[in-house]
C-alpha positions as CSV (number, residue, x, y, z in Angstrom):
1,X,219.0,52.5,96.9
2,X,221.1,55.4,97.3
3,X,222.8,57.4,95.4
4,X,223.9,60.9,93.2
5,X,220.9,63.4,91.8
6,X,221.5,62.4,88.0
7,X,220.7,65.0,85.0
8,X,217.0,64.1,84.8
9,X,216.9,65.4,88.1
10,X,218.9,68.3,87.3
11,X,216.2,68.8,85.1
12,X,213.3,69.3,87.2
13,X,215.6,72.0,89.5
14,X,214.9,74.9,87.1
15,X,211.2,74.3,88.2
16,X,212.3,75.4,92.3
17,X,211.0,79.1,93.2
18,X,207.7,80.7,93.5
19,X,205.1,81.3,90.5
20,X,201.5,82.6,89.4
21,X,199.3,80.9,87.4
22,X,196.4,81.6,85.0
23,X,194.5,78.4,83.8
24,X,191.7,77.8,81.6
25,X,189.4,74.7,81.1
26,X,186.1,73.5,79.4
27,X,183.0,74.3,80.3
28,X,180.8,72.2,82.0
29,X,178.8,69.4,80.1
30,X,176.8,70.6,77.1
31,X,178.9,73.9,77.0
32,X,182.4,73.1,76.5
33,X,182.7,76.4,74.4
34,X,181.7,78.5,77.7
35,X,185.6,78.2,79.1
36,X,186.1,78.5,83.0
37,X,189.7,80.3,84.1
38,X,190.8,80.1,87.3
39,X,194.6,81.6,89.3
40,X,196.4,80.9,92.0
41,X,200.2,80.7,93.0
42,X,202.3,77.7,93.0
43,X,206.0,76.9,94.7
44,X,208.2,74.6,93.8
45,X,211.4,73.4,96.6
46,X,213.5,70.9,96.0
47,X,214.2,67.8,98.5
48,X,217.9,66.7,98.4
49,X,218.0,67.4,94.4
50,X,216.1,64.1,94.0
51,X,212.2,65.5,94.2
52,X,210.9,68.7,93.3
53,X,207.6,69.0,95.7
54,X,205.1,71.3,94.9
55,X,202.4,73.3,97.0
56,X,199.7,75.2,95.0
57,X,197.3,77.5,96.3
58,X,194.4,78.9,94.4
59,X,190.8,78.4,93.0
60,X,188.5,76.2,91.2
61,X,187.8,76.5,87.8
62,X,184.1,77.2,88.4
63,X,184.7,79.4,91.6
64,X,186.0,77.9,95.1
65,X,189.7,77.1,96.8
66,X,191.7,74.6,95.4
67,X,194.6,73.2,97.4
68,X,197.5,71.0,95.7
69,X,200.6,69.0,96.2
70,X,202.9,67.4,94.1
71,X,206.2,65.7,93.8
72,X,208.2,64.7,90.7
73,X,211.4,62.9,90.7
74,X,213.1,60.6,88.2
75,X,213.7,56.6,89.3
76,X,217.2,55.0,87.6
77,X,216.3,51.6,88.0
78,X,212.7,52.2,86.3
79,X,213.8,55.0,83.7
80,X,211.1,57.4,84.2
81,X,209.9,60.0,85.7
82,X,207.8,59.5,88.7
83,X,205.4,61.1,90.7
84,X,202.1,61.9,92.6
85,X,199.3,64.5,93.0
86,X,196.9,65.1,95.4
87,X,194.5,67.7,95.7
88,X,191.8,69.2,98.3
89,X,188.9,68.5,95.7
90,X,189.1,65.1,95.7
91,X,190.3,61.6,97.8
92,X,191.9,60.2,95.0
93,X,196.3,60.4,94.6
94,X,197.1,60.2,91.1
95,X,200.5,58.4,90.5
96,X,202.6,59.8,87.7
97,X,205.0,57.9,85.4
98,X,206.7,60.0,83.1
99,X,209.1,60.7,80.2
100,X,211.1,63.8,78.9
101,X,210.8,64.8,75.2
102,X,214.0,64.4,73.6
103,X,214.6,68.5,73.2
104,X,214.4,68.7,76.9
105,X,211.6,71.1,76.6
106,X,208.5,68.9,77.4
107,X,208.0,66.5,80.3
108,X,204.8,64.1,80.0
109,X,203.2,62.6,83.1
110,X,200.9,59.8,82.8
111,X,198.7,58.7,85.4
112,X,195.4,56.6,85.3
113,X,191.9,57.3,87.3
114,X,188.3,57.7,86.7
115,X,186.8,59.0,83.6
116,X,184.9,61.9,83.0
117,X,181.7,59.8,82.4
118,X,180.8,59.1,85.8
119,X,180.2,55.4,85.2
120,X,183.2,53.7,87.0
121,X,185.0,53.4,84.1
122,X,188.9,54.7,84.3
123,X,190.9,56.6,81.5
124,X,194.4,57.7,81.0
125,X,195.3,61.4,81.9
126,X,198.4,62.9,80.4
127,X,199.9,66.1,82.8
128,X,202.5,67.9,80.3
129,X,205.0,70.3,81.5
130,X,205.9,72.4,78.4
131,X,209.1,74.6,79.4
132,X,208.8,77.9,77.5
133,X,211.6,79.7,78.9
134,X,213.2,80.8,82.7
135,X,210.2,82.8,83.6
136,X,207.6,80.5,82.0
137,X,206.1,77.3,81.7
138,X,202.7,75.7,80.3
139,X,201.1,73.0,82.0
140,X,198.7,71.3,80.1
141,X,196.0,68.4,81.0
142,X,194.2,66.0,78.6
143,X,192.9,62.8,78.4
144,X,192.6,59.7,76.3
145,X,189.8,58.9,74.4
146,X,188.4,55.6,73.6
147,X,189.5,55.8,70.5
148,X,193.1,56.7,71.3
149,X,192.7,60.2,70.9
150,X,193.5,63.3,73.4
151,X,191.3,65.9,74.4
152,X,193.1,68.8,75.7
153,X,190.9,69.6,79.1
154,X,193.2,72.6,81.2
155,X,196.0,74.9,80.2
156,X,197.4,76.6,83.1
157,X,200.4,79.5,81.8
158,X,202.9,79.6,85.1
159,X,204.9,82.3,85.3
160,X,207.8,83.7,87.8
161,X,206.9,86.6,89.3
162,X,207.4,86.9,92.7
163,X,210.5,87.3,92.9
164,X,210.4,90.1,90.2
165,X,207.0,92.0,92.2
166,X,206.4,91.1,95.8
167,X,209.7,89.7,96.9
168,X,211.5,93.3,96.2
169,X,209.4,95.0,98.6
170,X,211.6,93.0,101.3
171,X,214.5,92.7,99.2
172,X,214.5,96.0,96.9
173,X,216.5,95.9,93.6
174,X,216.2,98.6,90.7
175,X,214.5,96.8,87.5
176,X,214.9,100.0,85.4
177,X,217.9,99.0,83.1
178,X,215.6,96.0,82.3
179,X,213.5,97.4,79.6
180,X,212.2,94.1,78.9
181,X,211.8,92.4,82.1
182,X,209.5,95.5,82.8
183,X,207.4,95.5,80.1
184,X,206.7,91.4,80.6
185,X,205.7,92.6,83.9
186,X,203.3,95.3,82.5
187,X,202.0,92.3,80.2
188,X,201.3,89.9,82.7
189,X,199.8,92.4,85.0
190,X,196.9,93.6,82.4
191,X,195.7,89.9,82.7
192,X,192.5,90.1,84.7
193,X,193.3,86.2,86.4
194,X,196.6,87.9,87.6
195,X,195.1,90.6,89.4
196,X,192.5,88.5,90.9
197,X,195.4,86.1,91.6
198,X,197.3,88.7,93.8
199,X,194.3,90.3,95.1
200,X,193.6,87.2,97.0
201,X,196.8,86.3,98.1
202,X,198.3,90.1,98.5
203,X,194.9,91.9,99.5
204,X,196.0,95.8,99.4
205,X,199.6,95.6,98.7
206,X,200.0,97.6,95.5
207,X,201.7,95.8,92.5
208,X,205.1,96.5,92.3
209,X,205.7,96.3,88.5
210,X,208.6,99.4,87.8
């Protein structure tokens, strides 16, 4: 029962810290062309180096807040990932069971629930956490079709920038002999789902981004 944090949950430490998010899904039925974004922030604390717990904060795809929590941990005697979700949009909690790819790169979470059709019929929903690098991370959703096939539904690109922006108004640090870090910040901050992002959650702060 008890016991040491392993390296699979090692793994899901570089996850812990604050992040934004932009995400984009499909349109509503009939128009899955029309694409609906959405943004918010997510944060990520770890609970005894066994469980990475996650609070986000943001909107809907569509327009209205979203609330979310998470937690992600990795289970010896089952080897797999496990997990759950729960978010303010819904009653249901979505239990994950999950496996890392064998780069270390990609962690896939699968968790079963109803289908998009509306008819009581459940399906099975794949949440992917694709590690790009220290700053960023893609999180994917998609779900199994009845023919085996996925359709990808959400793509969400997370990225760490509170610490490099906000946090340095209370803890100030000079960014200017990092040419690069400063112009991923200038990147990220032309995205309009950024700036609507930060105007929610930091109304009238200016951006921080030299």
């Amino acid at each position: 029962m008890f016991g040491e944090p392993q390296k699979e949950h090692g793994w899901l430490q570089q996850l812990v810290g604050d992040w934004t998010y932009t995400a984009e899904c499909d349109g509503p039925p009939g128009q899955p062309d029309q694409k609906m974004k959405s943004s918010g922030t997510q944060t990520y604390s770890s609970l005894g180096g066994f469980w990475l717990v996650g609070e986000g904060e943001g909107e809907m795809p569509g327009g209205g807040p979203a609330s979310t929590r998470l937690t992600i941990g990795y289970d010896p005697a089952k080897g797999h990932y496990v997990g759950s979700w729960v978010g303010s949009m819904m009653p249901m909690m979505w239990i994950y069971e999950g496996e890392l790819d064998a780069a270390g790169k990609v962690l896939t979470l699968k968790s079963v629930g109803p289908s998009f059709s509306g008819d009581g019929t459940m399906a099975t929903y794949h949440d992917v956490v694709d590690v790009v690098d220290a700053d960023t991370h893609i999180f994917h959703s998609r779900v199994q079709n009845p023919d085996g096939s996925m359709t990808e539904f959400t793509t969400a690109d997370i990225m760490a920038l509170f610490s490099l922006t906000t946090m340095r108004y209370f803890l100030p640090f000079d960014l200017s002999p990092y040419p690069a870090i400063l112009a991923y910040l200038q990147r990220i901050a032309a995205r309009p789902a950024y700036r609507r992002a930060m105007e929610k959650g930091d109304p009238g702060m200016p951006l921080l981004l030299t």
